[in-house]
C-alpha positions in Angstrom: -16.1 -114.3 -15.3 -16.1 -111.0 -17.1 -13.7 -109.3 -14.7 -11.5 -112.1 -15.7 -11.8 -111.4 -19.3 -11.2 -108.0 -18.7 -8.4 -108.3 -16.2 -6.7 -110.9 -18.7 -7.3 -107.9 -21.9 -6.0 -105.5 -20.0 -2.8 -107.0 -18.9 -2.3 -108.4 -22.0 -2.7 -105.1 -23.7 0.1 -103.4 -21.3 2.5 -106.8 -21.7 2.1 -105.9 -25.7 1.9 -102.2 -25.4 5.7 -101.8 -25.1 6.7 -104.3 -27.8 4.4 -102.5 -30.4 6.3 -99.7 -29.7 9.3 -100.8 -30.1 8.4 -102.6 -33.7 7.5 -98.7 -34.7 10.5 -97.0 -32.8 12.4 -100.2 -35.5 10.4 -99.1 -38.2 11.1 -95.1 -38.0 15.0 -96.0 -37.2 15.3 -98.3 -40.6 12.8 -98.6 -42.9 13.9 -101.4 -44.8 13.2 -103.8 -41.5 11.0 -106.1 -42.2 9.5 -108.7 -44.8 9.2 -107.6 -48.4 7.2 -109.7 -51.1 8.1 -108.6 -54.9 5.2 -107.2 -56.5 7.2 -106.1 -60.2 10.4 -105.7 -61.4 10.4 -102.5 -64.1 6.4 -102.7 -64.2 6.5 -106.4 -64.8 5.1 -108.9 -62.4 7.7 -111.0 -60.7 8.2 -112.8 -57.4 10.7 -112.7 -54.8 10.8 -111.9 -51.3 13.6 -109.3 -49.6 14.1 -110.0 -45.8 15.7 -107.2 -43.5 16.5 -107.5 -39.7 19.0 -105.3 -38.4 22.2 -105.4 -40.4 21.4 -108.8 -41.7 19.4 -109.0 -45.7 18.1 -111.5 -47.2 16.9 -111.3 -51.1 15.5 -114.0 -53.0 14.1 -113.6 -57.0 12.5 -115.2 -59.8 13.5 -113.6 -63.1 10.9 -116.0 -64.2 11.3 -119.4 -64.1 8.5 -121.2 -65.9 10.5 -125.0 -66.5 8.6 -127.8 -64.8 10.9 -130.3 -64.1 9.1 -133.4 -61.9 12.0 -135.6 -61.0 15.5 -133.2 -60.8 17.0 -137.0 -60.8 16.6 -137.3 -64.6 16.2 -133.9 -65.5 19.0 -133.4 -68.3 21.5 -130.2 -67.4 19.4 -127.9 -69.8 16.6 -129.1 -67.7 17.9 -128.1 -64.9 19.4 -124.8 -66.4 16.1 -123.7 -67.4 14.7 -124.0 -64.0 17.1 -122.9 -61.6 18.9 -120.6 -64.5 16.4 -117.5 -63.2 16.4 -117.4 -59.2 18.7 -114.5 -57.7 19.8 -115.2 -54.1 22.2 -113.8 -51.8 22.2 -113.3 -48.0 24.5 -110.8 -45.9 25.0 -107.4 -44.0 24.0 -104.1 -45.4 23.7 -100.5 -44.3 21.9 -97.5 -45.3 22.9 -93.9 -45.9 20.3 -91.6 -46.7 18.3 -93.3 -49.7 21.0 -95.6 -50.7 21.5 -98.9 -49.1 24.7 -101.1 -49.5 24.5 -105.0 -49.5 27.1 -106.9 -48.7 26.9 -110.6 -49.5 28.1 -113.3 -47.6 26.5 -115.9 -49.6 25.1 -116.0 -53.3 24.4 -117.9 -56.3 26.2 -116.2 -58.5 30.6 -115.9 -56.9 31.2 -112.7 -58.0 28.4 -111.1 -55.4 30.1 -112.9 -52.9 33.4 -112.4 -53.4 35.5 -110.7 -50.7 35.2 -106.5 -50.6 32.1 -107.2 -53.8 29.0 -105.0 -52.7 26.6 -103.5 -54.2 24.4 -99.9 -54.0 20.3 -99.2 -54.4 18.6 -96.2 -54.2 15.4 -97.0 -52.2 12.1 -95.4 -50.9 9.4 -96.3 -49.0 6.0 -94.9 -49.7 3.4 -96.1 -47.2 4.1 -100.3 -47.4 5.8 -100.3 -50.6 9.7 -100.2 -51.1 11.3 -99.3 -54.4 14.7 -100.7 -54.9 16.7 -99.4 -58.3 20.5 -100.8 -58.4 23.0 -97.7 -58.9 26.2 -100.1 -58.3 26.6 -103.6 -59.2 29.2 -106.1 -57.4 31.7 -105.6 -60.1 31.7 -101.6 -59.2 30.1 -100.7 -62.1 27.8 -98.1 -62.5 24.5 -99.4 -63.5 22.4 -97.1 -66.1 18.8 -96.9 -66.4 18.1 -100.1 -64.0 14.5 -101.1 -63.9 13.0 -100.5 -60.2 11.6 -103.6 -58.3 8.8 -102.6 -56.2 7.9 -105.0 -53.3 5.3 -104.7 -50.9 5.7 -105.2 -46.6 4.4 -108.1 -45.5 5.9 -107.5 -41.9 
């Protein structure tokens, strides 16, 4: 029975051995892979996860939201406003050069992000498992002064 055990460990350990390695080979290639959670935005707490697989990114935030609305079927449009008015999402391709990546969005709540050629530029790092995002370049092409840095931390 304890042959078995081993036996079944061992060949386990070799089936994995090669997929762990290519989750680090990943990691080295582009560090921005992976699952980030939000841990501030300029110092500040705030939540929000940032997704990255590939060329595919995924960013969700809450500039926070603190309405309660119980039933969104009578919530008035202020209501409403106040609780979805803070949330940040957008979903597309992006590349990196050096320590600036470029996000292109596909989708977004807000139609200018998303609008056809729109992108916009961060200057990140990553220290360890935390990634610092600051925006240089907004959608609109505009150079953004003194943007406040969201830090997020990997979760994968």
């Amino acid at each position: 029975m304890l042959r078995r055990a081993v036996l079944v460990i061992t060949l386990g350990g070799l089936f994995l051995l090669p997929t762990h390695a290519r989750i680090l080979s990943a990691a080295a290639d582009n560090p921005l892979e992976g699952v980030w959670q939000v841990i501030d935005v300029g110092g500040q707490p705030a939540a929000g996860v940032y997704l990255h697989r590939k060329a595919l990114q995924h960013h969700v935030r809450d500039y926070g939201s603190t309405a309660q609305v119980d039933d969104t079927s009578k919530a008035t449009a202020d209501e409403l406003r106040a609780m979805w008015g803070p949330i940040a999402a957008n979903a597309g391709t992006y590349d990196v050069s050096g320590n600036l990546v470029t996000i292109r969005p596909i989708v977004a709540k807000i139609p200018v992000v998303m609008k056809p050629g729109a992108n916009e530029v961060y200057a990140f790092g990553v220290e360890g498992n935390t990634l610092s995002f600051t925006q240089q370049r907004n959608a609109r092409g505009v150079t953004v002064q003194n943007a406040a840095t969201t830090r997020l931390m990997r979760v994968e």
